[in-house]
SEVEX-841859 format. One record per residue (C-alpha): residue in one letter; z, x, y. Coordinates in steps of 0.02 Angstrom, whole numbers, plus 32768, in hexadecimal, padded with zeros to 4 digits. Last residue first. Layout:
<site resn="a" up="Z" east="X" north="Y"/>
...
END
This chain:
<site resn="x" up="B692" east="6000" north="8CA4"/>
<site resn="x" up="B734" east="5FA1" north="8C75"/>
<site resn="x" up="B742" east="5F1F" north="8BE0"/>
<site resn="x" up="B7D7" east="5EC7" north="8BB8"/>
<site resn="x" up="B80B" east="5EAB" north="8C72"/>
<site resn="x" up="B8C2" east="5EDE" north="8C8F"/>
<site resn="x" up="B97C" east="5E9F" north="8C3D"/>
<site resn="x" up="B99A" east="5E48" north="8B94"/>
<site resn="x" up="B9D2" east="5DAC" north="8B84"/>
<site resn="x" up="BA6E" east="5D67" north="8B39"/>
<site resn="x" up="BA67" east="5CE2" north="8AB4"/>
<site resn="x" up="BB1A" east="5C93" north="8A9C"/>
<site resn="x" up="BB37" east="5C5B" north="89DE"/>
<site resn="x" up="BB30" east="5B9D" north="899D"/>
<site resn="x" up="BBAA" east="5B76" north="891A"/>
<site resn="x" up="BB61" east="5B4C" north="8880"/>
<site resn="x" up="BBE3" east="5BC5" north="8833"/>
<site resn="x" up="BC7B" east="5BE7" north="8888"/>
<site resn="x" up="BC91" east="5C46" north="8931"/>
<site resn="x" up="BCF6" east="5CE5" north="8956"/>
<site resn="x" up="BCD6" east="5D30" north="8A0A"/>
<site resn="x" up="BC90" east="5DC6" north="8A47"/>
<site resn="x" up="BC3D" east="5DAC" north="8AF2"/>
<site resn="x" up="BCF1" east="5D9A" north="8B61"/>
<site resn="x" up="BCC8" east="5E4F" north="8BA9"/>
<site resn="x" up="BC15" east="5E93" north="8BAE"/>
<site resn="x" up="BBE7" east="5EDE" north="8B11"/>
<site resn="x" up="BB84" east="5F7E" north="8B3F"/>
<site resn="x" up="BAEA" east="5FA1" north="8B90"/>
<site resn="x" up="BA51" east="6005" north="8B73"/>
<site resn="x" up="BA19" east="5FA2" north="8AD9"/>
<site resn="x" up="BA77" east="5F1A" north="8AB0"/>
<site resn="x" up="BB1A" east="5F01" north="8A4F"/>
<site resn="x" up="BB3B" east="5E63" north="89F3"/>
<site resn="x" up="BBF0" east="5E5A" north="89C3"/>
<site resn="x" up="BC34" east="5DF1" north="8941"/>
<site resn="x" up="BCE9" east="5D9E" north="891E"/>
<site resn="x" up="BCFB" east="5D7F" north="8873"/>
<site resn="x" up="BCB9" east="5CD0" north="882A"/>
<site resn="x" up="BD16" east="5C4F" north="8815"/>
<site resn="x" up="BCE8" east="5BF7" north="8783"/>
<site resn="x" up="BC65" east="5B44" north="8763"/>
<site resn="x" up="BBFF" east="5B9C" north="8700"/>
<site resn="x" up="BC53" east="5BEC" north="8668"/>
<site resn="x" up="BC82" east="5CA6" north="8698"/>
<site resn="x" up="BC21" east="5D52" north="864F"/>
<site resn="x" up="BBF4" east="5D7A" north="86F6"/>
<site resn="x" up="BB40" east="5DB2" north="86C9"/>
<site resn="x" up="BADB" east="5DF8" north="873D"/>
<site resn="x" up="BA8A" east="5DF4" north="87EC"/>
<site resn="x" up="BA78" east="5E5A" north="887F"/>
<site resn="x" up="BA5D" east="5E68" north="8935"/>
<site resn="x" up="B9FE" east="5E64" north="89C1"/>
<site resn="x" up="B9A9" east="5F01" north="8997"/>
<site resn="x" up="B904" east="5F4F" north="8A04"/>
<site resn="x" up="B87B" east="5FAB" north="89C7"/>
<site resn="x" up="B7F6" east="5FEC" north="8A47"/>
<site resn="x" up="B7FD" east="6086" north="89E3"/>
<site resn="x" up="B7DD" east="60FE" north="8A81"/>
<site resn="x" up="B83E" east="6096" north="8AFB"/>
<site resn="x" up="B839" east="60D6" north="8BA4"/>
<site resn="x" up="B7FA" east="601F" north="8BDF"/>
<site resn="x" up="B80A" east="5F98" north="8B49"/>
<site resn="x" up="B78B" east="5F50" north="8AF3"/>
<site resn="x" up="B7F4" east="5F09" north="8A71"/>
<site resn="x" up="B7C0" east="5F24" north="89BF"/>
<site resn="x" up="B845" east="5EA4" north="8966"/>
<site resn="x" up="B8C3" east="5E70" north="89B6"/>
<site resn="x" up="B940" east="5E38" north="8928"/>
<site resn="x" up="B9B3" east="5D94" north="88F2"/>
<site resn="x" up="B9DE" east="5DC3" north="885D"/>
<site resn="x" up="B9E3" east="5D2C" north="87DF"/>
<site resn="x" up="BA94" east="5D0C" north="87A9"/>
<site resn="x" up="BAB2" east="5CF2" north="8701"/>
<site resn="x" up="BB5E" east="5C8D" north="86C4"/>
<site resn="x" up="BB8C" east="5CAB" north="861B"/>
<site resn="x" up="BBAF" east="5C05" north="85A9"/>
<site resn="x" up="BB4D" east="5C21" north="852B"/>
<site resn="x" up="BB8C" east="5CD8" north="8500"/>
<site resn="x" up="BB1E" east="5D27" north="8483"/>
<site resn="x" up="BA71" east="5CED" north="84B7"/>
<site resn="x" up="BA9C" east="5CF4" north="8574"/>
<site resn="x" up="BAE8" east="5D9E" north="855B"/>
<site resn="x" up="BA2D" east="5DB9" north="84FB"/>
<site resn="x" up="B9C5" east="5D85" north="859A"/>
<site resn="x" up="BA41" east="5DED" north="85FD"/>
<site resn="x" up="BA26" east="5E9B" north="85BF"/>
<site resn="x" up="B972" east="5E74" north="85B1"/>
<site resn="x" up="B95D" east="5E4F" north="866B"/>
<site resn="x" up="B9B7" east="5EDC" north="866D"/>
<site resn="x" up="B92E" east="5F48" north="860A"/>
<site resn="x" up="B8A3" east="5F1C" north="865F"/>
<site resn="x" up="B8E7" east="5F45" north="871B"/>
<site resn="x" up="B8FF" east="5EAE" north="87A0"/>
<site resn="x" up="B9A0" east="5EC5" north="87B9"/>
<site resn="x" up="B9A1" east="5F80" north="8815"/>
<site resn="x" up="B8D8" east="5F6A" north="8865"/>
<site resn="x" up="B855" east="5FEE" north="8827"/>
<site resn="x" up="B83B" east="5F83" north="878B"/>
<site resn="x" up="B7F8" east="5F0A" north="87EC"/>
<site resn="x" up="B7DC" east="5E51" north="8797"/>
<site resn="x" up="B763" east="5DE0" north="87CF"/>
<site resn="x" up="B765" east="5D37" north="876C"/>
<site resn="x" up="B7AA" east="5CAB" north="87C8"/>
<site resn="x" up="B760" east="5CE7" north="8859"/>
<site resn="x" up="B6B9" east="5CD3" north="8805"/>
<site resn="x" up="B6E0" east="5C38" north="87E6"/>
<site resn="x" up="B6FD" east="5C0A" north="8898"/>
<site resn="x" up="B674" east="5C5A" north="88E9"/>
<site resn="x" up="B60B" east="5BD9" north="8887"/>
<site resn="x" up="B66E" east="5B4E" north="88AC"/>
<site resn="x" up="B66B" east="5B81" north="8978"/>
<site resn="x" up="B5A6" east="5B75" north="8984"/>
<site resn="x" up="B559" east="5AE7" north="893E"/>
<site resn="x" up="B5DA" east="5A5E" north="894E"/>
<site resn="x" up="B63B" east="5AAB" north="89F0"/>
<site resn="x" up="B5C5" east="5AE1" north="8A49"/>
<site resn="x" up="B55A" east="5A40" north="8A30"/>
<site resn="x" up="B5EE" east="59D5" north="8A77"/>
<site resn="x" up="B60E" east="5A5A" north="8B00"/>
<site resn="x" up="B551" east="5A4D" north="8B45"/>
<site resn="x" up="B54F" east="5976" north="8B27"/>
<site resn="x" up="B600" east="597B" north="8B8A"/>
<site resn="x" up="B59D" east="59D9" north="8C26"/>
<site resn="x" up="B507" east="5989" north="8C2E"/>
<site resn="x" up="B565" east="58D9" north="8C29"/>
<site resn="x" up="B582" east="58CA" north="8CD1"/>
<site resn="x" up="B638" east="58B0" north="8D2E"/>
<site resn="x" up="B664" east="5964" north="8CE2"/>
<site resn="x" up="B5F1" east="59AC" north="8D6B"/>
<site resn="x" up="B5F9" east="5A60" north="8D48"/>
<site resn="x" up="B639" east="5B00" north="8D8D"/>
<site resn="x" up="B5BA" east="5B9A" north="8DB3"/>
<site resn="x" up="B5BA" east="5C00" north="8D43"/>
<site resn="x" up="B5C0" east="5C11" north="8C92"/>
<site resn="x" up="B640" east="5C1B" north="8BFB"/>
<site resn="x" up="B657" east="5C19" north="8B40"/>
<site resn="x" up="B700" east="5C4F" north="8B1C"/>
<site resn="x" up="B734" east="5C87" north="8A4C"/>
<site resn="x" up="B803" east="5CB1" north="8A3F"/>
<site resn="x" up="B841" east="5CFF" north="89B2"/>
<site resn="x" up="B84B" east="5D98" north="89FF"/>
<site resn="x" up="B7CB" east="5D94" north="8A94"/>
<site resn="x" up="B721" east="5D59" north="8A60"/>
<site resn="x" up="B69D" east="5D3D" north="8B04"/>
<site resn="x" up="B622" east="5CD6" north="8B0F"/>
<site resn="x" up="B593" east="5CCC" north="8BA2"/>
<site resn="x" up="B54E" east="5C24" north="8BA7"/>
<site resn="x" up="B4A6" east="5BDE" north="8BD4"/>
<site resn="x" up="B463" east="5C0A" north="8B27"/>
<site resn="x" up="B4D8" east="5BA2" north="8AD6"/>
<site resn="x" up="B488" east="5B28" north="8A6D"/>
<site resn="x" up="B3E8" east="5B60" north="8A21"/>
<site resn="x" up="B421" east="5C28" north="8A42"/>
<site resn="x" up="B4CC" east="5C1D" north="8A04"/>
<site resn="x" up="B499" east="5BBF" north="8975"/>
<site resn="x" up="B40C" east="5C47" north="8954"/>
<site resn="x" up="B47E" east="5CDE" north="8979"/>
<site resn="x" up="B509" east="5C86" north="88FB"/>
<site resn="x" up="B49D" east="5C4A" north="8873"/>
<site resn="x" up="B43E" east="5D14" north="8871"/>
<site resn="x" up="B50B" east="5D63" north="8871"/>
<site resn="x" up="B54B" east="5D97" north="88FA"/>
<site resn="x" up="B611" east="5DAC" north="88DA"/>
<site resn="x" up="B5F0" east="5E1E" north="8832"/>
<site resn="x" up="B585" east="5E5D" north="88B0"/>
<site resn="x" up="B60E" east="5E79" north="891D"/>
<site resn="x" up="B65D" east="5EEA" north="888F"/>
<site resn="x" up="B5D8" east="5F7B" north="88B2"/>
<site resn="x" up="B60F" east="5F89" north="8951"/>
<site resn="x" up="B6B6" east="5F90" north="892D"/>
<site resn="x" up="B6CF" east="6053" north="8965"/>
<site resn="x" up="B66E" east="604D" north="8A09"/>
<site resn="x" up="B6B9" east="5F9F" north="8A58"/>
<site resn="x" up="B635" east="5F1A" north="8A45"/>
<site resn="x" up="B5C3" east="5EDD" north="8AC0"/>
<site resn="x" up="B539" east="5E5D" north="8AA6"/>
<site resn="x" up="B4AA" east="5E2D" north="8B27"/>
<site resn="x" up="B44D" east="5DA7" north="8B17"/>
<site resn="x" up="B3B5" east="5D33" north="8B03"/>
<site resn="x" up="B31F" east="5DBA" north="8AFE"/>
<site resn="x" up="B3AA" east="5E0B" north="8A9C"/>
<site resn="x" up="B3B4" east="5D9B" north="8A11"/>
<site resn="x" up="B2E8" east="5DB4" north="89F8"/>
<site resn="x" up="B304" east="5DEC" north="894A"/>
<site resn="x" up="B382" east="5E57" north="891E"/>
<site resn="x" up="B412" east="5E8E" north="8989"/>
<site resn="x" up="B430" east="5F2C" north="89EC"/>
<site resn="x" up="B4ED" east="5F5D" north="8A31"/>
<site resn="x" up="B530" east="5F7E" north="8ADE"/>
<site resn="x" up="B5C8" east="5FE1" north="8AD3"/>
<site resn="x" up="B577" east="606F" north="8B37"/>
<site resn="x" up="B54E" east="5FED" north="8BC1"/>
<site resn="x" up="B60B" east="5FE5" north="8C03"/>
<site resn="x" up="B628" east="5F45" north="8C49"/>
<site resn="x" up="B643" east="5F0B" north="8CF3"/>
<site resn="x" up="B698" east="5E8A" north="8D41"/>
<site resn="x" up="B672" east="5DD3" north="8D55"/>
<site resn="x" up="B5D8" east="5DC3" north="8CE1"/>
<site resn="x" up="B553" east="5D7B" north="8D2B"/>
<site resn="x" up="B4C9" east="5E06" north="8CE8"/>
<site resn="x" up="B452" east="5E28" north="8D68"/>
<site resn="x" up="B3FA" east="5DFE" north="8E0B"/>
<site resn="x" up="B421" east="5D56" north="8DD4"/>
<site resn="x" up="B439" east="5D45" north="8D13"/>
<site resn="x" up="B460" east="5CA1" north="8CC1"/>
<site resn="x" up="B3E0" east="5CA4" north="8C3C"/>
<site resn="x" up="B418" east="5D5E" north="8C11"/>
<site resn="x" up="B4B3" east="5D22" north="8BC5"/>
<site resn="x" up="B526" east="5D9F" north="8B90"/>
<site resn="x" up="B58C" east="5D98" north="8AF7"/>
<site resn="x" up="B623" east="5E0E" north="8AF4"/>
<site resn="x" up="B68C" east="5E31" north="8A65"/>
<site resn="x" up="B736" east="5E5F" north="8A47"/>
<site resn="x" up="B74F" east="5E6E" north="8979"/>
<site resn="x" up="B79B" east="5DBC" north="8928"/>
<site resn="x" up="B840" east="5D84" north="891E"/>
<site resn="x" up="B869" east="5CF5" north="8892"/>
<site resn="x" up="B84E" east="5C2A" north="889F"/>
<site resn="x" up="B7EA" east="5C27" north="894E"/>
<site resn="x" up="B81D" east="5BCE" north="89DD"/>
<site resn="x" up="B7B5" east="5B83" north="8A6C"/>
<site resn="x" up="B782" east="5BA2" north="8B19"/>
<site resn="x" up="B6F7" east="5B37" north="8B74"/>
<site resn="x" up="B6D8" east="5B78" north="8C1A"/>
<site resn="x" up="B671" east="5B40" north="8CBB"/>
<site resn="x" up="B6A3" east="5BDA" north="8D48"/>
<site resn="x" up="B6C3" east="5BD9" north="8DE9"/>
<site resn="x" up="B64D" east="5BFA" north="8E8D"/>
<site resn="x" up="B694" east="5CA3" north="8EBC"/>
<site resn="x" up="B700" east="5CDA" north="8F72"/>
<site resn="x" up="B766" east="5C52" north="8FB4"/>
<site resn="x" up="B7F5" east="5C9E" north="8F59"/>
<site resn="x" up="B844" east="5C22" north="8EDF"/>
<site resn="x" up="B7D3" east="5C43" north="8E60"/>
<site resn="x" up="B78E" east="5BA8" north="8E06"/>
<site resn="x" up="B796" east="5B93" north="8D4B"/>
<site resn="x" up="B727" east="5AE3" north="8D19"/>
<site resn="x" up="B74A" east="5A8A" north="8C7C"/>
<site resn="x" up="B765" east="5AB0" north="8BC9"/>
<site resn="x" up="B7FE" east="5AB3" north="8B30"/>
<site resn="x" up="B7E7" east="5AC4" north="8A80"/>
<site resn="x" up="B895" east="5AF3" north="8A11"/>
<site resn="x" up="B8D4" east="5A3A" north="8A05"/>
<site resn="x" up="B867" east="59D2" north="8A8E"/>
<site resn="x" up="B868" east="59FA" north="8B46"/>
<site resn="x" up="B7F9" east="59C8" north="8BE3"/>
<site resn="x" up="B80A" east="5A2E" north="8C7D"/>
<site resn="x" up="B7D4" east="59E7" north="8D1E"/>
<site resn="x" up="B7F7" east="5A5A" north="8D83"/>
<site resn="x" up="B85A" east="5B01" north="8D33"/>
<site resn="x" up="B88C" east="5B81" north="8DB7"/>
<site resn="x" up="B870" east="5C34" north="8DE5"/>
<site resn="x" up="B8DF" east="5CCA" north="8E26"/>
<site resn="x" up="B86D" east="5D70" north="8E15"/>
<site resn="x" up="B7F2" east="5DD4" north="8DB9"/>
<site resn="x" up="B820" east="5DCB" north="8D0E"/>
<site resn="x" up="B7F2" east="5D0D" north="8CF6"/>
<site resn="x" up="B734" east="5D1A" north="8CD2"/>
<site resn="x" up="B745" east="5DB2" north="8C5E"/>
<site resn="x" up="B7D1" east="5D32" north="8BEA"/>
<site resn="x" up="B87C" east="5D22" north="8BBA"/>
<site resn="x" up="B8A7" east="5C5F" north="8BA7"/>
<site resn="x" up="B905" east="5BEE" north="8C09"/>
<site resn="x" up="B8CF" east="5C0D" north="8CD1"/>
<site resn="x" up="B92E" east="5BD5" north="8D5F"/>
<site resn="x" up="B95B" east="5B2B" north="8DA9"/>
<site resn="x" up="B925" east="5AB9" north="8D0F"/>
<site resn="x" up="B8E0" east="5A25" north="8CF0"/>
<site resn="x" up="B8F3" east="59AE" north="8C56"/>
<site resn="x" up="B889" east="5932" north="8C34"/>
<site resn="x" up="B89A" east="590B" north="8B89"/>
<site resn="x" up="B816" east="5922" north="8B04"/>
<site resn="x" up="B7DA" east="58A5" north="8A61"/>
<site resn="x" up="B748" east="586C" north="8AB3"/>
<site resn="x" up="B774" east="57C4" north="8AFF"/>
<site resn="x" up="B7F8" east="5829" north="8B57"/>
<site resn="x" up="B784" east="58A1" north="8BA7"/>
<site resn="x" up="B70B" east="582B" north="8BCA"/>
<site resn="x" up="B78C" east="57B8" north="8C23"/>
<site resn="x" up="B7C7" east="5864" north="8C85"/>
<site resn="x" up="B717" east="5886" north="8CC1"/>
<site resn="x" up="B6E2" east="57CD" north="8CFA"/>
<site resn="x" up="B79C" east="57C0" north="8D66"/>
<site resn="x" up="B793" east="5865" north="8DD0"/>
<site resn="x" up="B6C9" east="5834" north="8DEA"/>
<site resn="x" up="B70F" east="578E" north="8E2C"/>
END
């Protein structure tokens, strides 16, 4: 019965039940180990449900993950609400990269930012954002991974009660929308792609040529990555191909840091084709 009240909620609200047997999305709360999906409820670029480890060990996690137009900087949002004999957080985070907000934000949480982009997570933080995030999502910790923003607390939740949908719903109409736009904005000149001047370079190929095909580049920006100074990492880049859309495009390679192409992932695709994400290795954020 509580199987059959969930996934009727989930459909009468736009989402699709849709569970899965190990995590889809890079996150703190899934670095630790195997974990699965149950329930998860998915709509196009917003999923949420439950992630349970597959150990015995941990209680699970309630998690609503959704995606953002553009990269943003990592960033870390700790909730002190759900604190036990500390922060909840599944693995540890280095308190040098621990930044101050104004007003009473940090009676409500704690923010991390790697050292060099600390400065751009208030461009993240702005007064709306800390007070939405407070109203409506004070029980949640958040955490922005590329161009990925997950809200998430322990321990799992009832999906057969409306507490839970009510929590997502206000997430995501006073929280995510505002993240949103400001994803749509950020530029980092310390990324390749993202500088001033290319952006330029391709605004006025676009002017000339009409029919040029733009690819947005598809960056990490400030990763909080261990024995990374910059915390910058590249998933790739974008440009102008100079083709009509609609033609093939020449075979690309993304290349990751620390590793290199594994065989079979360069292929050719043509435009509107969906690439292959791959994932990068290791917990974003190591103490």
């Amino acid at each position: 019965m509580k199987d059959w009240r969930q996934a009727l909620t989930a459909l009468a609200n736009g989402f699709e039940p849709q569970p899965s047997s190990r995590a889809t999305f890079p996150s703190l709360i899934n670095s630790g180990g195997a974990a699965y999906e149950y329930p998860r409820f998915v709509a196009p670029g917003v999923e949420f449900g439950n992630l349970v480890p597959q150990s015995a060990r941990g209680n699970g996690w309630h998690y609503l993950a959704v995606t953002l137009p553009a990269p943003l900087p990592h960033l870390i949002v700790d909730a002190t609400s759900n604190d036990r004999l500390g922060s909840d957080l599944p693995t540890g985070v280095d308190p040098r990269q621990r930044i101050s907000l104004e007003g009473d934000f940090d009676r409500w949480f704690r923010a991390y930012a790697p050292a060099s982009y600390q400065t751009a997570a208030l461009y993240v933080l702005t007064p709306d954002v800390m007070a939405a995030l407070i109203d409506v999502a004070a029980g949640y910790n958040v955490e922005i991974v590329d161009d990925r923003i997950v809200f998430f607390t322990s321990p799992v939740a009832d999906f057969a009660d409306p507490g839970p949908w009510q929590s997502v719903h206000a997430v995501l109409e006073r929280v995510v929308p505002r993240v949103a736009t400001k994803a749509e904005r950020y530029l980092d000149e310390r990324v390749p792609g993202q500088e001033t001047s290319r952006l330029m370079t391709a605004i006025r190929t676009m002017r000339e040529n009409p029919g040029a095909t733009c690819r947005r580049p598809r960056l990490a920006s400030g990763r909080m990555v261990a024995g990374s100074p910059s915390g910058i990492g590249i998933r790739g880049h974008g440009g102008c191909s100079g083709r009509s859309a609609g033609s093939r495009r020449s075979p690309s390679c993304m290349r990751f840091r620390g590793s290199s192409p594994s065989p079979g992932s360069c292929r050719s695709s043509t435009a509107g084709e969906p690439r292959p994400r791959r994932r990068r290795e290791g917990a974003p954020i190591a103490r």
